[in-house]
Structure formats: structure tokens, C-alpha cells
C-alpha positions as CSV (number, residue, x, y, z in Angstrom):
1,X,27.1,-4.4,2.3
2,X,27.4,-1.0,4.2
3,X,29.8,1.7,2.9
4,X,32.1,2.2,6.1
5,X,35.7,1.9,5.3
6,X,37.5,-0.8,7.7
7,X,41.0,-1.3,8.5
8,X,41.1,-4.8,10.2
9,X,39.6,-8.3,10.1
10,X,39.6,-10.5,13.4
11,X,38.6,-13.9,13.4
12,X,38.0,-16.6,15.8
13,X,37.5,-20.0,16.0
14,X,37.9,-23.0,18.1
15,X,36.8,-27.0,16.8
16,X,35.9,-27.3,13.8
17,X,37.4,-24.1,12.2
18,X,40.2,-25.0,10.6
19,X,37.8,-26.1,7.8
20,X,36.3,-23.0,7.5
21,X,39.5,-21.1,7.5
22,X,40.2,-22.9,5.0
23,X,37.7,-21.9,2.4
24,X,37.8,-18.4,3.5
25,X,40.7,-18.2,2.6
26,X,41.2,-19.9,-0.6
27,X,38.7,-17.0,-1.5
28,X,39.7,-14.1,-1.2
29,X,41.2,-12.1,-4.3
30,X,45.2,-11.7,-4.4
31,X,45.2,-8.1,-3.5
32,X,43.0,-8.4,-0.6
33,X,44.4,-5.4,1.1
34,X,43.1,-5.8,4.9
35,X,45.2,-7.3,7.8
36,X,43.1,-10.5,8.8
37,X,44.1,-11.5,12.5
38,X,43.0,-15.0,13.5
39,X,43.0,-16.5,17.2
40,X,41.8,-20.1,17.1
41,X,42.4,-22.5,20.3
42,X,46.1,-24.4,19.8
43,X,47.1,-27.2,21.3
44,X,49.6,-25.7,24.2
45,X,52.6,-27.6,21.7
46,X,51.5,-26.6,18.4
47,X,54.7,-25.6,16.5
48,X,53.6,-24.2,13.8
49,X,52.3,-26.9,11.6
50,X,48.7,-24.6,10.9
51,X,51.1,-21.5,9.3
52,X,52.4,-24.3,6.8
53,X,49.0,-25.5,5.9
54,X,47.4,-22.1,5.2
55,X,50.5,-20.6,3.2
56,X,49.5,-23.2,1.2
57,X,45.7,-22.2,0.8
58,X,45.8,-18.7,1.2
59,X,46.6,-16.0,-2.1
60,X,48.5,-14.0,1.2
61,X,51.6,-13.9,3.3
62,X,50.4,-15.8,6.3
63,X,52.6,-15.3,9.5
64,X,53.0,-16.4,13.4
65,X,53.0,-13.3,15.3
66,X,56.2,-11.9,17.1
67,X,55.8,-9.3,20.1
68,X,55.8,-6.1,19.1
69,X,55.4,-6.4,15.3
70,X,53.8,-3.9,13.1
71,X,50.4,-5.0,11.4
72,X,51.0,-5.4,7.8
73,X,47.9,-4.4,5.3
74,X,47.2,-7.7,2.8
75,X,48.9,-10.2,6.3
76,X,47.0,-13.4,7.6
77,X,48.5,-13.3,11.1
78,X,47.8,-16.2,13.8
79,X,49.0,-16.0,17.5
80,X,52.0,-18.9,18.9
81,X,50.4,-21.7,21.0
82,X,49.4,-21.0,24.6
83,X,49.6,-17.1,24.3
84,X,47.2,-14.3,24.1
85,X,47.2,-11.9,21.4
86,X,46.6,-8.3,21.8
87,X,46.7,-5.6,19.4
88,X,48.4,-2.1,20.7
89,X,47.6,1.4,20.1
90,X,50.3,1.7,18.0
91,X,49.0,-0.9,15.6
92,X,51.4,-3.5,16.9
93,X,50.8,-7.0,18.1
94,X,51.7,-7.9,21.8
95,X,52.0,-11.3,23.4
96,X,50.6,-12.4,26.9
97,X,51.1,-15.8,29.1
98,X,48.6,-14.0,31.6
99,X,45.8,-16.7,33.0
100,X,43.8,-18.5,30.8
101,X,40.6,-17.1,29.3
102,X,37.9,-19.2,29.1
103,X,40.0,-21.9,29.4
104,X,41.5,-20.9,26.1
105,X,45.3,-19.2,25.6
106,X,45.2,-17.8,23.2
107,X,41.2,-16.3,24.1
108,X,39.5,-15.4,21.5
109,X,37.8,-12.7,24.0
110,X,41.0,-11.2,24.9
111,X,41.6,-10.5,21.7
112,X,38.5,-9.3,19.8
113,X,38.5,-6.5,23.1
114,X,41.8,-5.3,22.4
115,X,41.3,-5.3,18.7
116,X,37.8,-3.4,19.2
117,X,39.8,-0.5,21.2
118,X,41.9,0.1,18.5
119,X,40.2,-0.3,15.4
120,X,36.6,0.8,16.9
121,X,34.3,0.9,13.7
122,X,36.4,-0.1,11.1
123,X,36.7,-3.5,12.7
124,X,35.0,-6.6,11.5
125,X,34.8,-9.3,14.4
126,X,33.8,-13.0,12.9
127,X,33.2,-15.7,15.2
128,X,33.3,-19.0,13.9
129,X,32.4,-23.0,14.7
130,X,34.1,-24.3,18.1
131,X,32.4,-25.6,21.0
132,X,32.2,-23.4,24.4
133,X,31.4,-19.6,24.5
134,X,35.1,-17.7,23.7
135,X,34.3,-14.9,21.5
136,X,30.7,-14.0,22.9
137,X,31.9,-11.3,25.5
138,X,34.3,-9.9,22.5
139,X,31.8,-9.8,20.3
140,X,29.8,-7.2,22.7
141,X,32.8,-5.6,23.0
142,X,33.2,-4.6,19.3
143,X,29.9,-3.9,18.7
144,X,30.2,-1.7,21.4
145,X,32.7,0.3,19.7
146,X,30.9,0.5,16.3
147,X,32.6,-2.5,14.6
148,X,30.9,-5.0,12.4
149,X,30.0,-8.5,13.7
150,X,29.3,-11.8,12.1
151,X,29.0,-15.4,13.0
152,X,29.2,-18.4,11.1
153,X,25.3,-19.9,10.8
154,X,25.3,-22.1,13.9
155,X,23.2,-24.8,11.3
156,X,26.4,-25.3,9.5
157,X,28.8,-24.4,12.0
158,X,30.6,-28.9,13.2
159,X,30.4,-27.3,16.8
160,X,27.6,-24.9,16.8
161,X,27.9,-24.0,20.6
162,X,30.4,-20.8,20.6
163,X,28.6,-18.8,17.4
164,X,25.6,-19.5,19.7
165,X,26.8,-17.6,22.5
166,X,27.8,-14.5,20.5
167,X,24.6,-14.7,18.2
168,X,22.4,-14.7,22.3
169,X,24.2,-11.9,23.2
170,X,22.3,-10.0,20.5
171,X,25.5,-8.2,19.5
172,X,26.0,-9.8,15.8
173,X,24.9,-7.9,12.5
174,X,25.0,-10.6,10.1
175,X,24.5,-14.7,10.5
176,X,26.1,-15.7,7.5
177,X,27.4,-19.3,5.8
178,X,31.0,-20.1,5.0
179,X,29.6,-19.4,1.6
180,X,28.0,-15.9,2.1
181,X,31.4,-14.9,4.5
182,X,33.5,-15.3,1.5
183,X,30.7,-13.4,-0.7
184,X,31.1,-10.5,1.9
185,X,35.4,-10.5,2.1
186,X,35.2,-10.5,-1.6
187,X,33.1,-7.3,-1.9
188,X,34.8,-5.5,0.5
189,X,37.3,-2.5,-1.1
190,X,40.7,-3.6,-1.7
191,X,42.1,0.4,-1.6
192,X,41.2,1.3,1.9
193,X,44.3,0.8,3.2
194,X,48.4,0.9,2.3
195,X,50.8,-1.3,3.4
196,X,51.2,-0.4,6.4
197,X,48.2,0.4,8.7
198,X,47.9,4.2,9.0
199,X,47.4,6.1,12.5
């Protein structure tokens, strides 16, 4: 555990996730004070069925994201089906029916790059379980920018084939377990933010 302060969490996830989403969730302590941002591939109807399962899980106020709405300290956010998500300099989220991204809308790539301009090093990208190679390319690109990468342990992962890709780009920090991610979330500092994300 390094001692860099970080404002944001972004997540992403395609088969097999949900799971794992699951249990990271049900982990992490009732003032968890960090926005957590997840982009997982929907099915192009989903209407909303994953927000009611996780308010159910999670100790937070988990939300589907509207254009243009501020980020919220202590949030679990999750895109609509069939957009991107994009996070603004202003610390506001932006939606996107723009071409699909690795086959994927939402893209999980599309979204750690945005998230990586903005937040730079106090950024945490984790890739998790799902089965083609979303995620790699934003991976780099937070790395890049100072943040902090992990992927889920592609020997646990149900679909090990898109932590793979990040882990070969040579970009991720930490391989960790679903157990050893919720170790990690749980030691991080729950005062390094307000409620509101500050400039």
C-alpha cells in the first residue's frame, strides 16, 4: 500500500464480473469516501435491473449515470446500456452513442482514458474477469498518467482473457484476487476526499 492520496476508483468488467462486483462491494466499510465508477458490458436493453441488485449489496448510494452530473465522493456510479461514459474536466460525467469500442458500448477503454486525463495519479484503474481485451489499451493509458493499476488474477478470473490483455501490456502494478482487492479498498483512507470531488 503506497501513500499517494487518490480521488477516484474506475472499474471494468465484462463476463463474469458481476460476481466479483459483488463481493467488492459487500466489502467495503460504510464511509468509504471515494467515487467508484464501474463500466461493465450491458446488454444494449438492460433497464436497470444491475442498479437494483447492487443497492442491495453495496453499504453505498449506487446510481445510473445522467449526462452532465457531478461526481459525488462515497457514489458507486454505472453507465445506461449501450453508451459510453466519459468523465469531464469538470468532474462531471458525459454520455456518448459514438461507434462501438471494441465491440463494447459502453468501452471500458473509452472510459479508463478519459478518467486517466482527469484524475492522472490519484486514479486507481481495475480490470476485471470478461472475455476479449476492453480495458488493455486503458490500462496503458492510466498508467501513463501516474495512476494505479490492478487486475483481477487471471487464475481466478470465469473469463480470464481481458485481465490477460491488460496484465501483457506490462502496464498493471498489482495482480491481485477478489480477496486481496477488497483487502486493498479497505485500507485505503476514507478522509481524502469531501463530498463533492474538489478541483
Amino acid at each position: 500500500m503506497d501513500n499517494r492520496t487518490y480521488k477516484a476508483i474506475a472499474i471494468g468488467g465484462s463476463a463474469g464480473s458481476m460476481d466479483v462486483l459483488l463481493r467488492l462491494f459487500a466489502c467495503l466499510p460504510k464511509k468509504f469516501s471515494l467515487p467508484i465508477i464501474v463500466v461493465c458490458h450491458l446488454h444494449p436493453c438492460d433497464e436497470g435491473g444491475l442498479i437494483e441488485v447492487f443497492t442491495r449489496h453495496a453499504p453505498l448510494i449506487v446510481k445510473e449515470v445522467a449526462d452532465k452530473e457531478l461526481i459525488q465522493a462515497g457514489h458507486i456510479y454505472f453507465p445506461p446500456a449501450n453508451y459510453h461514459l466519459l468523465v469531464e474536466r469538470d468532474r462531471t460525467f458525459a454520455l456518448s452513442i459514438d461507434a462501438k469500442v471494441n465491440y463494447s458500448r459502453p468501452s471500458i477503454d473509452v472510459f479508463f482514458e478519459s478518467a486517466a486525463a482527469v484524475w492522472g495519479d490519484e486514479l486507481i484503474g481495475i480490470i476485471l474477469t470478461g472475455a476479449n481485451k476492453d480495458g488493455a489499451a486503458g490500462i496503458q493509458v492510466i498508467k501513463k498518467h501516474g495512476g494505479l493499476t490492478i487486475a483481477q488474477d487471471p487464475r481466478e478470473a470465469a473469463y480470464p482473457a481481458m485481465v490477460q490483455a491488460a496484465i501483457d501490456t506490462g502496464d498493471v502494478d498489482q495482480i491481485l484476487c477478489t480477496e486481496e482487492i477488497c483487502k486493498f479498498l479497505q485500507m485505503l483512507p476514507v478522509s481524502c476526499t469531501g463530498h463533492v470531488i474538489e478541483e
